[in-house]
C-alpha positions in Angstrom: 156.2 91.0 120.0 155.1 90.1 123.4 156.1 87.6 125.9 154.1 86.0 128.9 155.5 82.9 130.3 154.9 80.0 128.6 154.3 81.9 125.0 155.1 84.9 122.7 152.7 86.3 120.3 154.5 88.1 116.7 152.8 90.6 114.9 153.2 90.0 111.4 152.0 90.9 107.5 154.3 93.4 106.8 157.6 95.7 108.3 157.6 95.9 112.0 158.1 99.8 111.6 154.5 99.9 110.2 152.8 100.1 113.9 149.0 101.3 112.1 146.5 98.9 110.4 148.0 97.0 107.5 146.1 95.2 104.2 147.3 91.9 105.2 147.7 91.6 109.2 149.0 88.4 111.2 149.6 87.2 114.5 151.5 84.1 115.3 151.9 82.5 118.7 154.5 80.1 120.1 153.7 78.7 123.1 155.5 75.7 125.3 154.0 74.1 128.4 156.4 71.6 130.5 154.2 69.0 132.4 157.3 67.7 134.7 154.8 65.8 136.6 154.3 63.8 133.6 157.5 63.8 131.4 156.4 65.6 128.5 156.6 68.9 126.8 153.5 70.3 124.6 154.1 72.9 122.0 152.2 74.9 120.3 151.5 77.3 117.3 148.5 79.6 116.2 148.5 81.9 113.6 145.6 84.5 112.7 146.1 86.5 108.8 143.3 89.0 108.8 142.5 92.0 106.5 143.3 95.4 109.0 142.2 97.6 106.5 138.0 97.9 105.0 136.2 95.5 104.6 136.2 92.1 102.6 134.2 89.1 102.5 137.2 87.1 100.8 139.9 85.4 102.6 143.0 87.3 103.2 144.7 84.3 101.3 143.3 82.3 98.6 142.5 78.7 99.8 145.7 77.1 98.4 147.5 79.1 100.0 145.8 78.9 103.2 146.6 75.2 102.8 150.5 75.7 102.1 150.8 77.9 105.0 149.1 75.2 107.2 151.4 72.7 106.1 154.8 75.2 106.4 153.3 75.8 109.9 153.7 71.9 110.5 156.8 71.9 109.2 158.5 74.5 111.0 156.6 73.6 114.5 157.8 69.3 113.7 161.7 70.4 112.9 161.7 72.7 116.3 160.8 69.7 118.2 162.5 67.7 116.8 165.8 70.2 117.6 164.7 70.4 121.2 164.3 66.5 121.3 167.5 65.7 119.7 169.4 68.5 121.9 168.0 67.0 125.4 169.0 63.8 125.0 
């Protein structure tokens, strides 16, 4: 994991103890940026899956599940702000 200030990236695709290549890979990012100036907050998510080991042509993921994982990503990213939202107030 690393941290800068205004996101975090996560390694991820399999146990954190594995530090070398793995067959699935991933990196996620969280990021926040506060606009004071304008009363708002953005966040953010990315998240990369790639293959760290040979070569493929194929997706890491097959295409439904591309599509579950973008809608979990929504999910997850829609119920933190709504968290922070609710907690401000």
């Amino acid at each position: 994991m690393t941290k800068s200030k205004d996101a975090i990236l996560i390694r991820g695709g399999d146990k954190v103890s594995k530090p070398e290549l793995r067959p699935m890979d991933a990196l996620i990012e969280l990021s926040v940026k506060m606009k004071t100036e304008e009363d708002y907050v953005q966040f953010g998510f990315k998240s990369l899956f790639f293959q760290g080991l040979g070569k493929s042509d194929n997706l890491p993921m097959p295409g439904f599940v591309v599509w579950l994982h973008e809608q979990y990503a929504k999910a997850l990213l829609e119920s933190g702000v709504r968290h922070v939202l609710r907690d401000t107030r």
